[in-house]
C-alpha positions in Angstrom: 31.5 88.3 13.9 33.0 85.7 15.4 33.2 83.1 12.9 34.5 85.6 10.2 37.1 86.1 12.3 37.9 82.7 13.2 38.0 82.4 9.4 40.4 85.1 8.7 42.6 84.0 11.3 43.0 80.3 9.8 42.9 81.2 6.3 46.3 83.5 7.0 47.5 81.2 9.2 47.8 78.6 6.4 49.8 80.6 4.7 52.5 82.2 6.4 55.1 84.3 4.5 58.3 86.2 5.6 59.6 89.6 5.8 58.4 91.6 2.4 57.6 88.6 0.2 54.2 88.5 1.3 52.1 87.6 -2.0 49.4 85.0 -0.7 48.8 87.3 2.4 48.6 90.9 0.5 46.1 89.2 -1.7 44.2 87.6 0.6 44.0 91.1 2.9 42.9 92.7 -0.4 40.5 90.4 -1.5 38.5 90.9 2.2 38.5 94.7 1.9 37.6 94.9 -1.6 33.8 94.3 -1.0 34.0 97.7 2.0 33.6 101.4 1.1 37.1 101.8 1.8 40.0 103.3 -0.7 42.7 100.5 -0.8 46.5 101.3 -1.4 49.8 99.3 -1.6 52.4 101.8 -0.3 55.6 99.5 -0.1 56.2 95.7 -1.1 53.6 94.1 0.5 51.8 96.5 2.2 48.2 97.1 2.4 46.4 100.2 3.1 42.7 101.1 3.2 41.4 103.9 3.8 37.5 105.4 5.3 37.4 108.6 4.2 34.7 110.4 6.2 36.0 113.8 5.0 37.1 115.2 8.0 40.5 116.8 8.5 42.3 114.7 10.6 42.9 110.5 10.5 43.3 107.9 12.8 45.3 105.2 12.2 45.9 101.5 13.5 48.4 99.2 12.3 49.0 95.4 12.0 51.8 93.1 11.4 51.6 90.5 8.4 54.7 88.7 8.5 55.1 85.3 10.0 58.5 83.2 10.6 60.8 80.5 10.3 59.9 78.1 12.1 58.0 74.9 11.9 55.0 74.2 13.4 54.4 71.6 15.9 50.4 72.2 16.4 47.7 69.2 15.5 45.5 72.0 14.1 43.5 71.4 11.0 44.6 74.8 9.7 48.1 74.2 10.3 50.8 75.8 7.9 50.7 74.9 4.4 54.8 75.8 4.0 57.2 73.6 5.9 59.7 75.6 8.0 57.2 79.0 8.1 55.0 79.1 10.7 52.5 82.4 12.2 54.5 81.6 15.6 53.8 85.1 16.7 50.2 85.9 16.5 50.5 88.1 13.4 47.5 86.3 11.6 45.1 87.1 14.8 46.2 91.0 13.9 45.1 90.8 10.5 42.6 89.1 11.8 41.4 91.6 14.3 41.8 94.6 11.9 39.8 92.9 9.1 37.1 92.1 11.8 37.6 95.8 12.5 37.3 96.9 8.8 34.0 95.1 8.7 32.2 96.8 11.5 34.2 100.0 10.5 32.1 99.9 7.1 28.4 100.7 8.5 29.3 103.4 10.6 32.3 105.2 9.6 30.8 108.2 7.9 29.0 109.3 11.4 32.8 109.8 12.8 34.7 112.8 14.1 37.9 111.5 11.9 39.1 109.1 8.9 40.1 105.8 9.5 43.3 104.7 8.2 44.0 100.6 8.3 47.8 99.6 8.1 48.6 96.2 7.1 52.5 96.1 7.5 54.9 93.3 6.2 58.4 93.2 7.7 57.6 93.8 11.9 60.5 90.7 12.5 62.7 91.9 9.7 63.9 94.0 8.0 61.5 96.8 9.8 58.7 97.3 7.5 56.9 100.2 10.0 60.3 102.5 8.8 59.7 102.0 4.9 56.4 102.6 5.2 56.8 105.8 7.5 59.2 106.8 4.5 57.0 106.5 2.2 55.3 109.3 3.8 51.7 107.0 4.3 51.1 109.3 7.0 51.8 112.2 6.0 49.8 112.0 2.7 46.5 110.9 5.0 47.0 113.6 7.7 47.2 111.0 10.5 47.4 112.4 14.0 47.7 109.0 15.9 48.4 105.4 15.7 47.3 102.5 17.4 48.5 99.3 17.1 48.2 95.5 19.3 50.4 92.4 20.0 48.9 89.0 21.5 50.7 88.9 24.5 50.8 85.4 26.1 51.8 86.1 29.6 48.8 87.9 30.7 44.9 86.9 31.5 43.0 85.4 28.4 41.2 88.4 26.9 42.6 91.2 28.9 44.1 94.5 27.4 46.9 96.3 28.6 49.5 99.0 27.9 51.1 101.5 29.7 52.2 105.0 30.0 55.7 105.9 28.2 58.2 103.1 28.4 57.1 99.8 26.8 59.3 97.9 24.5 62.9 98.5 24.8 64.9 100.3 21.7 67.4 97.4 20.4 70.6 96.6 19.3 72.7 93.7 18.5 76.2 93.5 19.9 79.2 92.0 18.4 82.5 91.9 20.1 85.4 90.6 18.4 88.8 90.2 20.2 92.1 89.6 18.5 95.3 88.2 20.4 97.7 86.3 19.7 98.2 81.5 20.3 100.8 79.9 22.1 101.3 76.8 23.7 99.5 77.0 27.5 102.9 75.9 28.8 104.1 79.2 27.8 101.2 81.1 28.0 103.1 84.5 28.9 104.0 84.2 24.7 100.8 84.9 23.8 98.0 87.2 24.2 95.2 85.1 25.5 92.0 86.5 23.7 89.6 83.7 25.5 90.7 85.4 29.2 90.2 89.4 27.6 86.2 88.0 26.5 85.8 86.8 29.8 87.3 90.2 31.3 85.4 92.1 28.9 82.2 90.4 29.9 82.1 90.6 33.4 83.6 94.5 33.3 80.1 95.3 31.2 77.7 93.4 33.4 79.3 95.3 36.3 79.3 98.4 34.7 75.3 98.2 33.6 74.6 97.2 37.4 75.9 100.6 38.0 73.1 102.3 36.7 70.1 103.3 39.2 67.2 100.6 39.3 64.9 102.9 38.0 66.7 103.1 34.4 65.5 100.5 32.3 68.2 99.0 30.3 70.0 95.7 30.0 72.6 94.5 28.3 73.4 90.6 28.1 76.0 88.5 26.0 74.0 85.0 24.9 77.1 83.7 23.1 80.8 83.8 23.4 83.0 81.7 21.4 87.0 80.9 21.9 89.9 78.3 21.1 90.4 75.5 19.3 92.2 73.3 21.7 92.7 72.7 25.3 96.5 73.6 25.1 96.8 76.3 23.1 95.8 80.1 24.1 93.1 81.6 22.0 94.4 83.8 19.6 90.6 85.5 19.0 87.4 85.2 21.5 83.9 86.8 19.9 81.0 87.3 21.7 77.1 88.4 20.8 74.7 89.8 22.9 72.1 92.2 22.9 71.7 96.0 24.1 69.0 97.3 25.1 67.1 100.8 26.9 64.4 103.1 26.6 66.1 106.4 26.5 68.3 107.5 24.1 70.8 109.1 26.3 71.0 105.8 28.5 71.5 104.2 25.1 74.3 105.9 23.6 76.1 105.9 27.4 75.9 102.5 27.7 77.8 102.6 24.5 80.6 104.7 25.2 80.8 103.1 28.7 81.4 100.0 25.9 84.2 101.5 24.1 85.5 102.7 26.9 85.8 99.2 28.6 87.1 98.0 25.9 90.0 100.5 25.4 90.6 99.4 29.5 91.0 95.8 28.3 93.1 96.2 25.5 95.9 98.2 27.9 95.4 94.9 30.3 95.5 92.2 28.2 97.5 94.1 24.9 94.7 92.6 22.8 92.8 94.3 19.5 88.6 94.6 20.4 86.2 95.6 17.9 82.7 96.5 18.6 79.7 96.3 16.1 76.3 97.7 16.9 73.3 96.9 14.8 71.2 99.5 14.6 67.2 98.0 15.6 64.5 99.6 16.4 63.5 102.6 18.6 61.9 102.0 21.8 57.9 101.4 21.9 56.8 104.8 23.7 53.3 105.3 24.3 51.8 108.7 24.7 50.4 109.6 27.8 47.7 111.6 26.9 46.3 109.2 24.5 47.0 106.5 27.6 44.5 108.7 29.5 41.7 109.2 27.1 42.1 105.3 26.4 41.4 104.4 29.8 38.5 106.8 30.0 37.5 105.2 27.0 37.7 101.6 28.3 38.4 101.1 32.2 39.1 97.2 31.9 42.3 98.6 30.2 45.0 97.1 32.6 48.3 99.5 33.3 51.2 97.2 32.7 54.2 98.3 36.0 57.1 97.1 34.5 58.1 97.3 30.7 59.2 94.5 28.3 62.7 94.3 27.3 61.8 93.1 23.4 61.2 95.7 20.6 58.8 96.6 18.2 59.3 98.3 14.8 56.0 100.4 16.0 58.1 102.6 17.1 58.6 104.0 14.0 55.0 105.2 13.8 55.2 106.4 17.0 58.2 108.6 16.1 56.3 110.6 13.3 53.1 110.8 15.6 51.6 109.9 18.8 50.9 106.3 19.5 49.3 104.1 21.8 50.7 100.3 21.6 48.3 97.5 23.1 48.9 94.2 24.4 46.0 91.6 24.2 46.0 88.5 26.2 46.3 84.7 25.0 46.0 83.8 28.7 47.8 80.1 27.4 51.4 80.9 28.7 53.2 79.7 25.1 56.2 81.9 24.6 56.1 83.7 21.4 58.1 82.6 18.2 57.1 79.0 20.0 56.3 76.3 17.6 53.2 75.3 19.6 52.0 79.2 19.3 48.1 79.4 19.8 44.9 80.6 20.6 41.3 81.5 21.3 39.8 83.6 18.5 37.4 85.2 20.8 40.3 87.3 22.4 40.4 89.2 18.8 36.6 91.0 19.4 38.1 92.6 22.6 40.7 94.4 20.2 37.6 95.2 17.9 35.3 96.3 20.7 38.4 98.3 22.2 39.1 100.0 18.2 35.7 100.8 18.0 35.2 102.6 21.1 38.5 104.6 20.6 37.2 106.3 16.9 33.8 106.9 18.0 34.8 108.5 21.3 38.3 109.4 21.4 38.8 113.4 21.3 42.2 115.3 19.6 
């Protein structure tokens, strides 16, 4: 098994693709589950969907990513990227890896389960949220899934180790834009102008103080990675913008971080007599994993490790996870390279302790 998966692996990684132009990758993922008793599908641009009907009533699902990203690789592998400037920088060809190792093993046995299998390979997990079209699509709906699982390499924990953990896990996200209007003047008469560059920096530091507020216990953060102002040392800034990110697990935290926001703002624009405007993408939900299915999964499997603190990023798994419950993984590289790194990599043999992990879970989990 492991030298069909090794050869999934490189064979995607050589072809890396973005968002929902996926071509090369659909086929490829189509081509290997052609030759399985499986009923194949193409729900949305892209998409790839196979399905072991063992003719019970109710379906289990598990889900991996397809797209790669922008980025050019800096490896010496032989399998390197064929396209310059795209790169599999975040372990999406080891998932399609994984589940087509999965698939195969699925074949010879799945007709002995309690459930159906249903095998989601999604384009769009970076952008523009391709777990949300297919969820509209009604995919699971039409195959009466009850759960979903789904797995991300994870770099910064022990080579080959699985971990989750109960409820919170990836943060819901949102971009921020701030954009502040004032009004120039010459610094030696600063008092004619409304200085938009000193409003950003009292903006700034009013949110930060105003997120510290919040018990330790909430997760939530909100950050500013960019702030940009003036043209000139002597002359005051007549606009200041600034971009961060916002970002909790609860959606009432959310939405008062927000208002808390606005409200700030409206503060500022008394003090400084200044024009703010706020923008708020609108990302993903947060990542959050049933507890039940937590429990049965570590019954299941007791090497899986409980993860104590969340992660901060999101994950457009969510979206599944929103129609029904979900269970989200993270398996280990062990090597310590960020992802979205252009030296991204790893050992193949980590991908047959998600398959030995997936098949445990549909021959013994219980709904």
């Amino acid at each position: 098994m492991l030298e069909t998966v090794k050869k999934y692996r490189r064979d995607l990684h050589r072809i890396p693709e973005l968002e929902l132009d996926l071509p090369l990758t659909c086929k490829y993922v189509t081509r290997q589950l052609r030759g399985l008793h499986c009923q194949i599908e193409h729900p949305i641009e892209s998409s790839v969907v196979a399905f072991f009907d063992a003719k019970k009533e109710k379906t289990i699902a598990f889900r991996s990513d397809m797209d790669a990203l922008p980025v050019e690789e800096k490896t010496d592998v032989e399998f390197k990227s064929r396209f310059e400037g795209r790169m599999h920088a975040c372990g999406h060809d080891g998932h399609m890896a994984m589940l087509l190792g999965f698939a195969c093993q699925l074949d010879t046995f799945f007709e002995d389960l309690d459930y159906n299998v249903l095998l989601i390979f999604q384009p769009g997990e970076e952008s523009p949220g391709g777990a949300n079209l297919l969820c509209e699509s009604g995919l699971l709906e039409r195959y009466r899934v009850a759960c979903v699982f789904g797995t991300h390499l994870w770099p910064m924990i022990p080579e080959g180790q699985v971990a989750t953990r109960v409820n919170e896990l990836m943060a819901r996200s949102s971009e921020v834009n701030v954009t502040i209007e004032g009004k120039s003047s010459h610094v030696a008469k600063y008092k004619d102008g409304l200085d938009a560059m000193e409003a950003g920096a009292r903006y700034l530091l009013k949110c930060y103080e105003m997120e510290k507020m919040y018990h330790p216990d909430i997760y939530r953060l909100l950050r500013f990675g960019k702030m940009e102002s003036g043209n000139v040392r002597n002359v005051v800034a007549s606009r200041a913008r600034l971009e961060g990110t916002l970002r909790a697990f609860q959606d009432d935290i959310y939405w008062d971080l927000r208002k808390n926001m606005h409200h700030i703002a409206a503060y500022i624009e008394r003090k400084c007599q200044v024009k703010i405007e706020l923008e708020f993408s609108l990302g993903y939900p947060a990542v959050m994993n049933d507890p039940d299915l937590v429990k049965q999964v570590i019954d299941i499997e007791r090497s899986v490790h409980l993860l104590p603190e969340p992660e901060m990023i999101s994950e457009d798994f969510a979206y599944y996870q929103q129609e029904v419950p979900g269970v989200f993984f993270f398996l280990g590289t062990g090597t310590g390279i960020p992802l979205h790194n252009a030296c991204f990599d790893f050992d193949e043999k980590i991908l047959l302790k998600g398959i030995d992990l997936y098949t445990k879970i549909v021959k013994e989990l219980r709904l």
